[in-house]
Every structure is written in structure tokens, then in C-alpha cells.
C-alpha atoms as an extended CHARMM CRD file, in Angstrom:
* protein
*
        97  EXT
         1         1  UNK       CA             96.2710000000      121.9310000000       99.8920000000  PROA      1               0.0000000000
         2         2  UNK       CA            100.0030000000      120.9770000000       99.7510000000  PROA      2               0.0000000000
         3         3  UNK       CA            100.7970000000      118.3720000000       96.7960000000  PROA      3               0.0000000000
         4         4  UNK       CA            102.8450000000      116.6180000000       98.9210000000  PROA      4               0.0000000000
         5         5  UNK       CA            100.0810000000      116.1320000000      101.4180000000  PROA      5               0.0000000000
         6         6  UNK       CA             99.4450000000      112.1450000000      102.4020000000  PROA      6               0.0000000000
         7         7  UNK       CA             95.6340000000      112.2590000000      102.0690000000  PROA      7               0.0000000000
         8         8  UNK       CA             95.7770000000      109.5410000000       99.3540000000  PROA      8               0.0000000000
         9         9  UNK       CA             94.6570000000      112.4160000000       96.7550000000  PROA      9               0.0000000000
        10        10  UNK       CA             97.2190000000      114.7480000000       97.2120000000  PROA      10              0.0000000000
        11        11  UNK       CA            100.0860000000      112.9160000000       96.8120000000  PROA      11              0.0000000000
        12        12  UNK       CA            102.6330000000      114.1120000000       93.6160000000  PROA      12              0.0000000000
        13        13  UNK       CA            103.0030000000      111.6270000000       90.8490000000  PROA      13              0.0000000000
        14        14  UNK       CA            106.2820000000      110.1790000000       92.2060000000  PROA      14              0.0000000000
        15        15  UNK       CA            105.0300000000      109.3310000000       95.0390000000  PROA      15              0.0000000000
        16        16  UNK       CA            101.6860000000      107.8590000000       93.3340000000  PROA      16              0.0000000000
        17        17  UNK       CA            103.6450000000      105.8630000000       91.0060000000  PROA      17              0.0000000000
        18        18  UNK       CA            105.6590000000      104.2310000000       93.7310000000  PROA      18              0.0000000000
        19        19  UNK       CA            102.2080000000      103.6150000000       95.8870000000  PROA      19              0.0000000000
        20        20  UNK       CA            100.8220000000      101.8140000000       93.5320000000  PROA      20              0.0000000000
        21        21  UNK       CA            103.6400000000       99.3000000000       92.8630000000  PROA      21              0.0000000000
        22        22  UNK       CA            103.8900000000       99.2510000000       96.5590000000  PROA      22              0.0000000000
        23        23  UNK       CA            100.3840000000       97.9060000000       96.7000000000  PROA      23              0.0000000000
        24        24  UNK       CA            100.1740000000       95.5270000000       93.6710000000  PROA      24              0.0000000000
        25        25  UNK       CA            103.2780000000       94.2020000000       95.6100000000  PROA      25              0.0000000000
        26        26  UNK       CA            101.6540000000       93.9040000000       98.4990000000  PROA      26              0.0000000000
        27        27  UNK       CA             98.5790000000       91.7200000000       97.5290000000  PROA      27              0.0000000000
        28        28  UNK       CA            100.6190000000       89.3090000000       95.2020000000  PROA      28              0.0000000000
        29        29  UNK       CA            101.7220000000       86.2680000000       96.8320000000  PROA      29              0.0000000000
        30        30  UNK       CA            104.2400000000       83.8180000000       96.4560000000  PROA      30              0.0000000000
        31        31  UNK       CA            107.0660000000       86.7550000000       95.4680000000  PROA      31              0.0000000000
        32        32  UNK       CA            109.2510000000       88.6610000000       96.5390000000  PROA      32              0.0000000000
        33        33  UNK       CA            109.9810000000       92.6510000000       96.7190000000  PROA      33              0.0000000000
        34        34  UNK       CA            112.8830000000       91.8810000000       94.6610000000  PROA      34              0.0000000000
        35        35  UNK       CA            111.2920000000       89.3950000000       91.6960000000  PROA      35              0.0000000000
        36        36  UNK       CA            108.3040000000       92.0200000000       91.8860000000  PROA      36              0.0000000000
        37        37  UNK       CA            110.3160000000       94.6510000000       91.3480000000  PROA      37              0.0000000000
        38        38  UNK       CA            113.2800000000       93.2990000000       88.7870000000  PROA      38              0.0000000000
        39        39  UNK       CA            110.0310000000       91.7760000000       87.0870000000  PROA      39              0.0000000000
        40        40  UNK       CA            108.7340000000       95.4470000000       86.2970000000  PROA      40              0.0000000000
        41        41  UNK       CA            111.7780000000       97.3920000000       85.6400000000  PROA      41              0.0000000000
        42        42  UNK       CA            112.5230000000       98.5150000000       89.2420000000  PROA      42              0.0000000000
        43        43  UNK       CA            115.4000000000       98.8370000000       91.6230000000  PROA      43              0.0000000000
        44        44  UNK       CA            114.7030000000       96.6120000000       94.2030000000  PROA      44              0.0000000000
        45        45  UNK       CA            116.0350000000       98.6730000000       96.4420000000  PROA      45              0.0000000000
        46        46  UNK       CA            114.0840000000      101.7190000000       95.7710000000  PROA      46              0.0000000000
        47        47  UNK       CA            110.7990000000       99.7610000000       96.2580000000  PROA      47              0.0000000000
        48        48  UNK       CA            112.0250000000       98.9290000000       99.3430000000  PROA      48              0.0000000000
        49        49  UNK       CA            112.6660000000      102.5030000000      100.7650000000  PROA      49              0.0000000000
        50        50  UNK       CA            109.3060000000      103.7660000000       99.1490000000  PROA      50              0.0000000000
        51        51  UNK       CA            107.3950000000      100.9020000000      100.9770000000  PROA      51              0.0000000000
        52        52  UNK       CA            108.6730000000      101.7350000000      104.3400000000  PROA      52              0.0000000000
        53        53  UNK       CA            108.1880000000      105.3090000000      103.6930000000  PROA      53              0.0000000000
        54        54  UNK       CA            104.5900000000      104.5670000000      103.5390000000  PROA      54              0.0000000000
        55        55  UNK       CA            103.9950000000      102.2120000000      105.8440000000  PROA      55              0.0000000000
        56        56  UNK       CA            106.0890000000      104.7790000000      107.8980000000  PROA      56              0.0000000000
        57        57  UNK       CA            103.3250000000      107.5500000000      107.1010000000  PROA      57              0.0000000000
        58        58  UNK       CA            100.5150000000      105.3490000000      107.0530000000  PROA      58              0.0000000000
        59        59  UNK       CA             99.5300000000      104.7580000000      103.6210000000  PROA      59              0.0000000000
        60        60  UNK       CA            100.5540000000      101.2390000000      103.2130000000  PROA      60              0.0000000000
        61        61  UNK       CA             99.7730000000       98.3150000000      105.5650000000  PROA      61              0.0000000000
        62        62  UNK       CA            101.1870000000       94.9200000000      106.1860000000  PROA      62              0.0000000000
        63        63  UNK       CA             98.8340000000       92.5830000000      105.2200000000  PROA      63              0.0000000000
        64        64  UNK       CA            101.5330000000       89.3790000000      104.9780000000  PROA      64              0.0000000000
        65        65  UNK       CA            102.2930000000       87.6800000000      108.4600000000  PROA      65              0.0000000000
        66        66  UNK       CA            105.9340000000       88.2230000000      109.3990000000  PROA      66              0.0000000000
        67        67  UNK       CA            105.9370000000       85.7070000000      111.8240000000  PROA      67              0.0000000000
        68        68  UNK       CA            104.2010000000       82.2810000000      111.9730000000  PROA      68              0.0000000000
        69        69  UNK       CA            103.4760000000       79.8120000000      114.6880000000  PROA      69              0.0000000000
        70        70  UNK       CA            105.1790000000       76.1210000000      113.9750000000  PROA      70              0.0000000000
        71        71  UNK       CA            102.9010000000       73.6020000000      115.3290000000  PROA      71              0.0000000000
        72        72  UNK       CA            104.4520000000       70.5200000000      117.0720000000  PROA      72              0.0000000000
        73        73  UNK       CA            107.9380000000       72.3740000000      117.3050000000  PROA      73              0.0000000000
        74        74  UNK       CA            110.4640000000       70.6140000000      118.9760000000  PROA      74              0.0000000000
        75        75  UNK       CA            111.3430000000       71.2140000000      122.4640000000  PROA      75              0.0000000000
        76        76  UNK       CA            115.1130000000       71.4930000000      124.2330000000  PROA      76              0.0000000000
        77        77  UNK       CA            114.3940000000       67.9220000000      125.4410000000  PROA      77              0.0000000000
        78        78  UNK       CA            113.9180000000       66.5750000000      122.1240000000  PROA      78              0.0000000000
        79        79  UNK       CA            118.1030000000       66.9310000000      120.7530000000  PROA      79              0.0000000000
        80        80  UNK       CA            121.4040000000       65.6100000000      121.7630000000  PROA      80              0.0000000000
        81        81  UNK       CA            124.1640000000       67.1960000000      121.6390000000  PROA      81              0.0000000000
        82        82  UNK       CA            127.3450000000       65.5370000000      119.8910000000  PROA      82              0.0000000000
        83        83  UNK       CA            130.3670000000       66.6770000000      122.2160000000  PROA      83              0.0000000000
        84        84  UNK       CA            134.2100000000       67.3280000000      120.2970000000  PROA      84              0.0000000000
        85        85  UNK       CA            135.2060000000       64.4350000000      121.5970000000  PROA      85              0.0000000000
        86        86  UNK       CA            132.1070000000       62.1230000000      120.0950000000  PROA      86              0.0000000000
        87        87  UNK       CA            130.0500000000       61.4970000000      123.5590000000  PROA      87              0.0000000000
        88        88  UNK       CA            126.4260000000       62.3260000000      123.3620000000  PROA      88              0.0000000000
        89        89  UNK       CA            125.2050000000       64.1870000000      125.8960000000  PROA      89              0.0000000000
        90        90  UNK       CA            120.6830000000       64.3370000000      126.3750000000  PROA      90              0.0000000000
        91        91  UNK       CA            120.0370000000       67.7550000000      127.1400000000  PROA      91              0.0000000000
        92        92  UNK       CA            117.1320000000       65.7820000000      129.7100000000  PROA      92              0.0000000000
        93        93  UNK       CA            119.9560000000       64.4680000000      131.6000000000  PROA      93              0.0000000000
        94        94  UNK       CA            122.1620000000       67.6780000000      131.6100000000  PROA      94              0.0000000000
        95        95  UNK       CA            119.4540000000       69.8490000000      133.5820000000  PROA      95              0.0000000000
        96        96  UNK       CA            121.5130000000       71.0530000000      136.5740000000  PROA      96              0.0000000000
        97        97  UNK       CA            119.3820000000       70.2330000000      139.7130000000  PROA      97              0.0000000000
């Protein structure tokens, strides 16, 4: 089998060196990449590329939500909106009918 294969066994040392500070990343919380990674004598940058190489070839997941839901956002009706010339305008009563 190819050393370069992405098995999780076969990878070279490079790339198993990078994995696991792409995983130890990955489950601490509170950080980012780039304290992780200035914190343990990295280039930020190059854990970057690694990660999304293996996430790219499936050997790394996500497991930190990218987006999350506000509750009680505000709506469009909510603001005003100060004009130039210091007139307020509701965006309620600016709905075209």
C-alpha cells in the first residue's frame, strides 16, 4: 500500500504530525487556529492549509458550529433610520404599499 494513502494508517509522518495538531485543535475550545498554533510553535497559516486538506479528503471533521441561531433577533421593524439631514424615518412607516 502507498504511504501516502489516506486510510488513517498509511499516512507519511508529515502528514501524521499535522493530523494530529489538526485534531487536538479541533476538540479544544475557547481558541483559535492561530493562538493554537503560535502556542505550539506553528505557522498559523500552515495549520490552516493542512486542516482543509483533510477535511478536504475526509480525515478531519467539523465538529464546531459555524453558524448559530440568535434568539429574539431583531426584526427590520424594530430600527430607525437617521436621514443626512437629521429626520428619522420608521422603517414600519416607509413600507411602500
Amino acid at each position: 500500500m502507498d504511504a501516502r494513502t489516506l486510510d488513517g494508517v498509511g499516512l507519511t509522518t508529515l502528514q501524521n504530525f499535522w493530523i494530529k495538531h489538526a485534531r487536538q485543535c479541533e476538540e479544544l475550545s475557547g481558541g483559535t487556529v492561530k493562538e493554537y498554533a503560535l502556542k505550539n510553535g506553528l505557522e498559523p497559516q500552515d495549520l490552516y492549509r493542512w486542516r482543509s486538506w483533510f477535511r478536504k479528503n475526509g480525515l478531519l471533521k467539523t465538529s464546531k458550529k459555524v453558524f448559530s441561531e440568535i434568539p429574539n433577533a431583531a426584526t427590520v421593524e424594530d430600527f430607525e433610520t437617521l436621514l443626512p439631514w437629521n429626520v428619522k424615518k420608521n422603517s414600519e412607516k416607509s413600507k411602500t404599499p
